[in-house]
N, C-alpha and C positions, 0 to 999 in steps of 0.2 A: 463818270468814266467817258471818254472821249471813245466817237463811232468807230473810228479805227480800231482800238484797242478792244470794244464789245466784239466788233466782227471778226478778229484774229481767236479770241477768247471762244465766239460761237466754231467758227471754225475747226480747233483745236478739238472740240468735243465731237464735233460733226464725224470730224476725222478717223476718229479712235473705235468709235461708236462702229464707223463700216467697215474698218480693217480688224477689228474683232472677229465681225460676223462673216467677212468676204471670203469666199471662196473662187478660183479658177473658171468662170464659166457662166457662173451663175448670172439669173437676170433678174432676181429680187432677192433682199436682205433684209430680213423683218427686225425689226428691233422695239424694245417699248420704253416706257418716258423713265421708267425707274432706268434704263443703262444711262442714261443724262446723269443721275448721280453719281452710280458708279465711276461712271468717269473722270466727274469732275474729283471724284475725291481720290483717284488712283494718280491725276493731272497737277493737283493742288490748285483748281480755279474755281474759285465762287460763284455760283450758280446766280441768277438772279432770281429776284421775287418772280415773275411769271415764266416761265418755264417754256411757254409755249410762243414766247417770244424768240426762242433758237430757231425754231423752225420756221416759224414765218420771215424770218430775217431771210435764210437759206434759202427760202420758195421765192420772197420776191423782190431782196435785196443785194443780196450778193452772190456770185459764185460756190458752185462747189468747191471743195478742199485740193487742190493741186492732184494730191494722190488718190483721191476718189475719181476724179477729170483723166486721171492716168488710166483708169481700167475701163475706158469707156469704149465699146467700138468705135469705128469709122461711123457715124449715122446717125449713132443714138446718145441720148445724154440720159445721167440719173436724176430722177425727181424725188421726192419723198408723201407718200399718200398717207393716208390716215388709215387706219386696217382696225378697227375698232376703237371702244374707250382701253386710252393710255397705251393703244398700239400706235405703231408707221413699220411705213415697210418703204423702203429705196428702193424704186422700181426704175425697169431701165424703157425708156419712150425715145419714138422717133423726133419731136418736138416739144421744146419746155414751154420758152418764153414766148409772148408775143409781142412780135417787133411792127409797129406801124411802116408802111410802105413811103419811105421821105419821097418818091416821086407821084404819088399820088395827088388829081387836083385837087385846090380846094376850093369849098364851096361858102360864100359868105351870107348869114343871115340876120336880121337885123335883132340887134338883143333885146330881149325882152325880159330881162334879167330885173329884178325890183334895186333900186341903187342899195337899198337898207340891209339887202342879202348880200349883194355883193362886198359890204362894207364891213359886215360883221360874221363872215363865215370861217371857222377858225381853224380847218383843214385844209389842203388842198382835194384831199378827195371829197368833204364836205362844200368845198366851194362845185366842185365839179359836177357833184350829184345834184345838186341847186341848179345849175345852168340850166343843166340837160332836163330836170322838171322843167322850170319855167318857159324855156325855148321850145316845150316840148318836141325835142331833137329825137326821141324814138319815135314818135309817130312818122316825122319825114322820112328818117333812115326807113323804117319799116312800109310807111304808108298802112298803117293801121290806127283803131283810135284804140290809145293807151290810159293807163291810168297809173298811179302810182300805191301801190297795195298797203308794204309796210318795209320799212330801213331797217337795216339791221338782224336782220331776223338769225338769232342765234338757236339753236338744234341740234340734235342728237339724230345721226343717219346710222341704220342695221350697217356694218362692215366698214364705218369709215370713223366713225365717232363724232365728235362737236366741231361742228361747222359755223358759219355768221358768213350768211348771204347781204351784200354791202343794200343794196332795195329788191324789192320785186314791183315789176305792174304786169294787169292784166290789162289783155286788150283783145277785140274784135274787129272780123272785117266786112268786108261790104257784102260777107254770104252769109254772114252769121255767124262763122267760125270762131272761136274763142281762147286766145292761148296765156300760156304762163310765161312772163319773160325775166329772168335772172339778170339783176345787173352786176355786173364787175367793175370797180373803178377803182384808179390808180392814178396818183398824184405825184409830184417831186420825182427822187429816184427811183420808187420803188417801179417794178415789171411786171407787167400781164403774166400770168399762168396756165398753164392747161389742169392744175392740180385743182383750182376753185373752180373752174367751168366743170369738170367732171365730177366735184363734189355738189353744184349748183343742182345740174341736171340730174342726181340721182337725190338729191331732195324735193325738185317739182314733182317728178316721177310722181312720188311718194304721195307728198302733200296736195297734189292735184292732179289725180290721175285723167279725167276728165277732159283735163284742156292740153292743146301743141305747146308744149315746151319749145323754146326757141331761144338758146341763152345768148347773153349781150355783155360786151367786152367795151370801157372806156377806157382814154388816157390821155392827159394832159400832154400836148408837145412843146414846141419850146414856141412863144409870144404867143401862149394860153390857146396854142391850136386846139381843138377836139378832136381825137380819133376815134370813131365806134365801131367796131366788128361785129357781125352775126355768124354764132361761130355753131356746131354742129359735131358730133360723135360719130368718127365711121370706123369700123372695126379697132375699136377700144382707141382710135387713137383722135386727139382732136382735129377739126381741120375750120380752115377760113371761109364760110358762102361770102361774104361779101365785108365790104371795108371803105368809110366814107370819111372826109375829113371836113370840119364846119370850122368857122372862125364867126364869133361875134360880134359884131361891129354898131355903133351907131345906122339910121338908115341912110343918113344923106353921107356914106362912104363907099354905099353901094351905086356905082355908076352906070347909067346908059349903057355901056356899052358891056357892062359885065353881065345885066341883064338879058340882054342880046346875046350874051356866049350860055348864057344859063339855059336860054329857052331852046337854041339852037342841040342842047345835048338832050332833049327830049325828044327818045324814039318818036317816029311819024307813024310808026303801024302798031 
């Protein structure tokens, strides 16, 4: 099936699924995975083998449904949370997606990328979480010393249900302080979310109560820029501390003179 036609299809369900349950006013609309069948069979469209592929599509691929985008105030858009196992809930937030800043500098470092990773890595978010180990590009971003914990870590979180944090590292700093850092990576089309940073952070919580959770947003831009975010939870809603862009390059493409504008943005107090 061509992505067009999955995404009209995801859509289609998405659709039915919130004008069931919507009401006039309301700011969240719970729904669970079985209304997915219902619909589909009310619709006549065949479900796919994974199911939970609707929703991630809708989180970080495409648009909401026309008529879901219709009921939205001025301000706020709908997301889709997880509210348990084989629950969601459409919850209405000030900000979904995140958009890297195209006017932001960038900052070029020399790659240190192994050529055998970069030859053989078979995603682009897979290529991307490589980089940024290797370069180790959180440490700069952060000025901390990182580590890379474990990939993938799929879980069950109290009120949101199965999650899959893309890496985590731990890292400390020069007081000893010690924190959990959440990565988010995102490759091709797909878009940053506030839906996995707030499911990130309420599984360090969890799993590591002990250390500064501090969650961390990537994404590829266009001539393989990096964007990385540190991003932060203020009254339930996400927001951005900081946003850095790196490009890697061989070293001898780093110039003299770029040197010199690099040093020059180094506060003097």
């Amino acid at each position: 099936m061509s992505k067009q036609k999955k995404q009209s299809r995801y859509k289609a369900l998405i659709e039915k699924i919130f004008l069931d349950h919507y009401s006039n006013g309301v700011t969240q609309v719970p729904f669970q995975r079985v209304d997915l069948e219902t619909a589909a069979s009310e619709l006549g469209i065949v479900l796919p083998k994974n199911l939970g592929d609707i929703i991630y599509s809708i989180r970080y691929r495409t648009p909401m449904p026309d008529a879901v985008l219709a009921t939205q105030p001025e301000g706020m858009e709908w997301i889709i949370e997880g509210a348990g196992a084989s629950c969601y809930l459409f919850k209405l937030v000030g900000v979904n997606r995140i958009l890297p800043n195209p006017n932001l500098v960038t900052t070029k470092i020399p790659d240190a990328t192994p050529e055998i990773i970069a030859a053989n890595a078979l995603t682009d978010e897979q290529a991307l979480l490589a980089k940024i180990r290797y370069n180790r590009l959180i440490d700069l971003f952060l000025g901390l010393v990182t580590y890379s914990l474990q990939n993938h870590l799929r879980t069950n979180v109290s009120g949101i249900g199965q999650i899959e944090i893309d890496e985590i590292y731990v890292g400390i700093d020069r007081h000893g302080s010690q924190y959990v850092l959440p990565i988010q990576a995102k490759g091709g089309c797909d878009q940053l979310s506030v839906i996995q940073t707030k499911q990130d952070v309420s599984c360090c919580k969890h799993k590591f109560p002990t250390l500064i959770c501090r969650p961390i947003s990537t994404q590829f831009m266009a001539d393989d820029l990096i964007a990385i975010f540190e991003l932060t939870i203020e009254k339930d809603e996400v927001r951005i501390v900081d946003e850095r862009h790196y490009r890697l390059v061989p070293s001898d493409q780093i110039s003299p003179s770029e040197l010199t504008e690099y040093r020059n943005r180094v506060p003097t107090s």
